[in-house]
N, C-alpha and C positions, 0 to 999 in steps of 0.2 A: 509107245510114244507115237503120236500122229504126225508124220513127214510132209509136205506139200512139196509139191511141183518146182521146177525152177522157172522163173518167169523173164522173158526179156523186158518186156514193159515196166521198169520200177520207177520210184522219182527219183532216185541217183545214179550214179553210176556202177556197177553189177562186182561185187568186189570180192569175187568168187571165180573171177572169171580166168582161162587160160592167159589174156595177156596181163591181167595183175599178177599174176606167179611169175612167170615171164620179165614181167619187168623188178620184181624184186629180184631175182635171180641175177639180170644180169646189171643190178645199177645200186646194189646195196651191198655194203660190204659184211664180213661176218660177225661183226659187235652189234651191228645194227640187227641182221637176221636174228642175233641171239636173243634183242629186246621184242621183236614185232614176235618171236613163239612166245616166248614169256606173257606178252598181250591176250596171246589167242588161247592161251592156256588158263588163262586167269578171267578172262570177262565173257561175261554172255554172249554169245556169238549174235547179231543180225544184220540184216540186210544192209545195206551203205553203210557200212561204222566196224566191227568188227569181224573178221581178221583184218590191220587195218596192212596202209600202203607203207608206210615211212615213220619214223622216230625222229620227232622235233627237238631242238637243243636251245632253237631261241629265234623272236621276230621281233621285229623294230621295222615303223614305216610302211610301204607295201609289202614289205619278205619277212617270209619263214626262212630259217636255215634249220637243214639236218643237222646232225651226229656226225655227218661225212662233211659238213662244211658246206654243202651246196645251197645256194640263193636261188629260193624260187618266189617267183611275185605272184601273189596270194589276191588273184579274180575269183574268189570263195567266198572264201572269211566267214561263211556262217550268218553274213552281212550283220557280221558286229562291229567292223571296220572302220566305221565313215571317217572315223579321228584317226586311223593309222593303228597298228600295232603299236604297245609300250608308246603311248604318247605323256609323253615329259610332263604336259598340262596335267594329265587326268590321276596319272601314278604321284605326284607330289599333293594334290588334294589329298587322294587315298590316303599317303603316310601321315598328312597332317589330321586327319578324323581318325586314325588309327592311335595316336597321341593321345587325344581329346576324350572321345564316347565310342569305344570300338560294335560296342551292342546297347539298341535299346529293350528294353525288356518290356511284356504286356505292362499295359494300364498308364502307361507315362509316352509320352512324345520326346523329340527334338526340335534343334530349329533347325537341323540341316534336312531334315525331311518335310520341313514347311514352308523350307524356302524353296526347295524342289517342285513341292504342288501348290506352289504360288507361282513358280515360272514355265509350268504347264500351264497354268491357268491363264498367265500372261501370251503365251504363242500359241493356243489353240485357238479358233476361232466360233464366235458368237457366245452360246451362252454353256462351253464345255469347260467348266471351271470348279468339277467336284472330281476328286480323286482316289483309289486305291491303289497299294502298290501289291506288287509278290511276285517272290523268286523266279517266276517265269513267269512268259504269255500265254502259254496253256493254263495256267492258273487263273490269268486274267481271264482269257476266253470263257472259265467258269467262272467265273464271280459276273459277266456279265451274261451268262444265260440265265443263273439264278436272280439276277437283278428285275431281266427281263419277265421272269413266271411274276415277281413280287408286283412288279410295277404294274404288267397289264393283268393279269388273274388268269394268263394263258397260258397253257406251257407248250404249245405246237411251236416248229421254228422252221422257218425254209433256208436253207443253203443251197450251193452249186456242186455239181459235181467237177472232180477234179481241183478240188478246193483244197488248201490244210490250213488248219486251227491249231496245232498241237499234237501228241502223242498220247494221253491219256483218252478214258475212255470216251469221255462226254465229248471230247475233242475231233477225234474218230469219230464219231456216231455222226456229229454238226459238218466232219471233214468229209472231202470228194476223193481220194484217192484209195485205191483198193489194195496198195503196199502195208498200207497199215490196219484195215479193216477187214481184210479178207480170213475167212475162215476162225476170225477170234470168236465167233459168235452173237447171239443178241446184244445189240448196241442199245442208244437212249431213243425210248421210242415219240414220239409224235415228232420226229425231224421227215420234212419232205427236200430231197432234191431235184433241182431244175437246171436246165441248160445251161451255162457259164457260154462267155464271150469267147469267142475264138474266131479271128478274122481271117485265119489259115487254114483252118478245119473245122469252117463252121459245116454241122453236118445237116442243120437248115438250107443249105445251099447259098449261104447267103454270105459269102467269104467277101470281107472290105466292109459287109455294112449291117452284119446279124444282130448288132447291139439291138435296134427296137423289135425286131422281131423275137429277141430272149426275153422281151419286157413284156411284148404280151404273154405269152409263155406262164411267164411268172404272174400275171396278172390272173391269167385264166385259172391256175393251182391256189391264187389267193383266196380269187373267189368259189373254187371249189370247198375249201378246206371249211376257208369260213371266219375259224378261230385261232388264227397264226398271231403270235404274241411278239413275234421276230423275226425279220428276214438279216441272216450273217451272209456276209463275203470277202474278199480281200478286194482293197480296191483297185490293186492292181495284180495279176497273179505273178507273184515270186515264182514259182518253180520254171513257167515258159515264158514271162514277162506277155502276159496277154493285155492290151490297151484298149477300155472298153472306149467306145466314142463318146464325144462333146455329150449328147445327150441323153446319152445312157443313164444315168445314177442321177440326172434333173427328172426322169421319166420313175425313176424307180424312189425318188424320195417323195414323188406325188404319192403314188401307188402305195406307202409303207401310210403316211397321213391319210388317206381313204379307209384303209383296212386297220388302221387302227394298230399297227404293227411299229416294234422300233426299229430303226435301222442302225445294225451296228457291223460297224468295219473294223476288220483286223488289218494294222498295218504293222504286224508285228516286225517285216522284213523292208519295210519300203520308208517307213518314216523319220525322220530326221537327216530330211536333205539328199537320202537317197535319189528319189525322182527332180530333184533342184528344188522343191519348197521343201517347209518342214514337216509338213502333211502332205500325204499324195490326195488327200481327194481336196485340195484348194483348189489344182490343177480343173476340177470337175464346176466349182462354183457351190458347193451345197456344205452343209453339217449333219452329220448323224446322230443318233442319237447317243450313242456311247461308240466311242475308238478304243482298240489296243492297240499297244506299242511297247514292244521291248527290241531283242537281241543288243543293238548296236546302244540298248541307253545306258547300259550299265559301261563304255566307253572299250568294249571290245577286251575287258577284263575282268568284272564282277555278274554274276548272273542279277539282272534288274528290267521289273518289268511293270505297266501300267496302265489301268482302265481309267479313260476318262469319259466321264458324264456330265450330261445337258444337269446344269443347277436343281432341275424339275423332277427329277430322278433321284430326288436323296429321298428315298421313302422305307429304308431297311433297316431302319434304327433296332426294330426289333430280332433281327434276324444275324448270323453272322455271316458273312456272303464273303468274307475274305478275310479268312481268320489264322493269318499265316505267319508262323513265328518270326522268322526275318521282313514281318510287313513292312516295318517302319525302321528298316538298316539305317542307321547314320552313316555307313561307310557305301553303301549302295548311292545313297544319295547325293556325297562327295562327290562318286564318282561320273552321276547321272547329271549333277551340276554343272562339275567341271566340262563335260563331253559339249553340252549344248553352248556353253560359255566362251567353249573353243572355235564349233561351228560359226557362231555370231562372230567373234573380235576377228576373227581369219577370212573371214567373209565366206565360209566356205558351198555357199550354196549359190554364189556370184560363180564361183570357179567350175565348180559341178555343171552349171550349164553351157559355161565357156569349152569346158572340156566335152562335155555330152556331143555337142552341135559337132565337132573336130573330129569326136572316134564315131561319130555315126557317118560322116561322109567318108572316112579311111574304110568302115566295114561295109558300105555301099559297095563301093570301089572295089575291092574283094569279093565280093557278090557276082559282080559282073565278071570276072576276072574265073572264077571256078563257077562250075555249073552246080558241084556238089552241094553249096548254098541255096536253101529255096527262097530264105526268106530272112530280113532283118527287120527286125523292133526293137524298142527301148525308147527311153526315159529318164534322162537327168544320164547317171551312171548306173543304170540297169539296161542291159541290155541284153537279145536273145538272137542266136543264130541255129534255124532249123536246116538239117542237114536229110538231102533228101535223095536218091537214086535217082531221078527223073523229075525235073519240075513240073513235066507235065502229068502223070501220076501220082505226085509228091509219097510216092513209099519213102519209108523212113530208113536214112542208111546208119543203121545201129551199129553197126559192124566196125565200119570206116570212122564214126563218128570214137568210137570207144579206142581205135589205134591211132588218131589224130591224138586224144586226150594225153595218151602215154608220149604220143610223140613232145607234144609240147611240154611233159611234166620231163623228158630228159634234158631239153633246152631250159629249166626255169619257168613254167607257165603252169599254173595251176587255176582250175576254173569248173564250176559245177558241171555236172551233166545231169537233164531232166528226159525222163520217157525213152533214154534211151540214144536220141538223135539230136537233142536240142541241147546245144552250149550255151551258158548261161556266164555274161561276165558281170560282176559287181565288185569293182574297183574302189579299194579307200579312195575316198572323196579328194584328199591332197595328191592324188595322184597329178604328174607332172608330163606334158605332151612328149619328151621324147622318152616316155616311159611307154603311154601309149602305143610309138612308135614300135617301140620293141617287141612289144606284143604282138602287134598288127605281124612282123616280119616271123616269129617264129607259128604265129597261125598260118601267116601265110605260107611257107616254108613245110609245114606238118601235113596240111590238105594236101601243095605238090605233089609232097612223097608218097601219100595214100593214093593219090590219083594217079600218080606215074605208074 
């Protein structure tokens, strides 16, 4: 059997590591150890996921609670959260579709999955008012690469590095991260990657303002190539919360219309109010040709996920381009209903911004306050803190940043970690200011003790 290396650079947090043993050891009790071996005994071991940290009993709101009873507020969530865990709205649809048509089977429809891609069709903007759905957005991601070969006659695709799409293989191949593509072998070929945005580590030199300089970049590989049928990206990158500038993606939608290229954005982690609209690239002023969007649309409880295309794009009548048994779930779309119908009546993306503009000045302020911080970003309630040994070297403090993580998971605080050094928070969207607060103090409080 072929063994690799162990890597610190991964896109979560290392879960193999001395202090995740360490902290199970001294923070779980023995029914619980007895369930997390049983886990590691039973499922395919990999990277960020298996052997896991904790055995969950139940969430409602911002919190998970263990098996031990502990409330910890869940800055993760896999950003399927925006509605909250076990939201009352989205689980009382559920049961009422579960009554009704629990499955729709090939060759017939519903209305509850018409009324679904009629209220995408309603909140997406300009003319993205055709629809697929499936089980996941790695699904999606494929059904729009295959849309894209039908549509232009090309099958070349440009992506970014450090980019994710999904976990399958086409996904990986389209995806920039080397946690998931490394060493598995031949991927999908005619994908070229090009420099992503990075206004921290632009390695252009050009940190604050690399966005047009990644545009020519991309321009120049355009017109190398010649016959790119596709340029994918995320519009905003989930894993470091990377923010391309104002005219980054005005420059890159020219550029995709020149070359004859579509432009399709994954917002599989960022859309539905996440960044304060309901789309992250409204914030940008443009439309792409095809978006994806799932995690958080199946309402943070059923897997549901969705390609939506420009009208001009229906050209696959012959082809099956997403031919997936729960395409057309009536209970997925209950639930995808309910999520967005909850967003709307609660105003929830008035609140997202009200709150965003709050915890970005509290994470400011802790910025200044620890030197350990190099750097804060973010958007609506995504936001990213890079953790660095020296701001003016910015080495990555991997180390510290990984016994902060445990520190705050003992206090209650649970939140991604990217690359190693970057905190990543994505807070259900009903999250409330002195919830906020709470967090702000046991981060702050975690850095202290690392740094003391």
């Amino acid at each position: 059997m072929r063994k690799f290396g162990h890597e610190l650079k991964l896109e979560g947090d290392i879960n193999l590591s001395p202090y995740r043993e360490k902290w199970i050891r001294d923070h779980t009790d023995e029914d619980t150890k007895e369930w997390l071996e049983k886990d590691a005994r039973l499922f395919l071991h990999q990277s960020s996921s298996t052997p896991c940290l904790d055995v969950l009993n139940s969430c409602g709101g911002i919190y998970l609670e263990d098996l031990q009873g502990r409330r910890i507020m869940d800055f993760h969530g896999n950003n399927v959260h925006q509605v909250g865990f076990a939201n009352p709205y989205v689980i009382d649809a559920i049961k009422s579709q579960l009554d009704i048509l629990p499955f729709c089977t090939r060759r017939y429809t519903n209305i509850k999955i018409i009324e679904l891609a009629e209220k995408l069709a309603q909140i997406a903007p300009g003319t993205l008012n055709k629809v697929l759905f499936a089980p996941g957005a790695t699904s999606a991601v494929g059904i729009a690469l295959k849309l894209a070969r039908i549509a232009t006659g090309k099958f070349k695709v440009v992506s970014m590095w450090d980019s994710f799409h999904g976990a399958s293989l086409d996904a990986i191949s389209v995806g920039g991260e080397s946690t998931f593509s490394k060493g598995i072998g031949p991927l999908l070929p005619g994908v070229e990657h090009v420099l992503p945005v990075n206004n921290y580590r632009c390695i252009l030199g050009e940190c604050g303002r690399c966005g047009l300089k990644c545009v020519k970049y991309l321009e120049n590989v355009l017109e190398k190539i010649g016959d790119v049928g596709a340029v994918i990206l995320e519009t905003i990158r989930n894993t470091d919360v990377q923010l391309p500038p104002a005219d980054y993606f005005q420059e890159i939608r020219k550029l995709c219309d020149r070359h004859g290229a579509l432009l399709i954005l994954d917002e599989t982690a960022i859309s539905l109010g996440r960044t304060g609209r309901m789309f992250a690239f409204e914030h940008y002023d443009i439309v792409p040709d095809m978006v994806v969007i799932g995690k958080g649309l199946g309402g943070g409880i059923l897997p549901m996920a969705a390609l939506i295309a420009k009208e001009e794009l229906d050209v696959a009548q012959r082809f099956s381009i997403g031919h997936y048994t729960h395409e057309k779930s009536p209970v997925g779309a209950a639930a995808a209903l309910a999520t967005i119908e909850f967003i709307q009546k609660e105003n929830l993306l008035v609140h997202c911004n009200k709150m965003s503009g709050y915890m970005y000045r509290r994470l400011e302020n802790l910025m200044k306050k620890h030197a350990l911080i190099g750097d804060v970003r973010g958007m609506g309630l995504l936001f990213a803190l890079e953790m660095v040994k020296d701001r003016n070297t910015k080495e990555p403090a991997r180390e510290e940043t990984e016994k902060i993580m445990y520190s705050c998971l003992e206090k209650g605080l649970s939140f991604k970690v990217s690359y190693g050094n970057i905190i990543v928070w994505s807070p259900p969207l009903i999250i409330r200011q002195e919830e906020i607060d709470l967090a702000i103090e046991i981060l702050d409080n975690a850095i202290g003790k690392v740094n003391g």
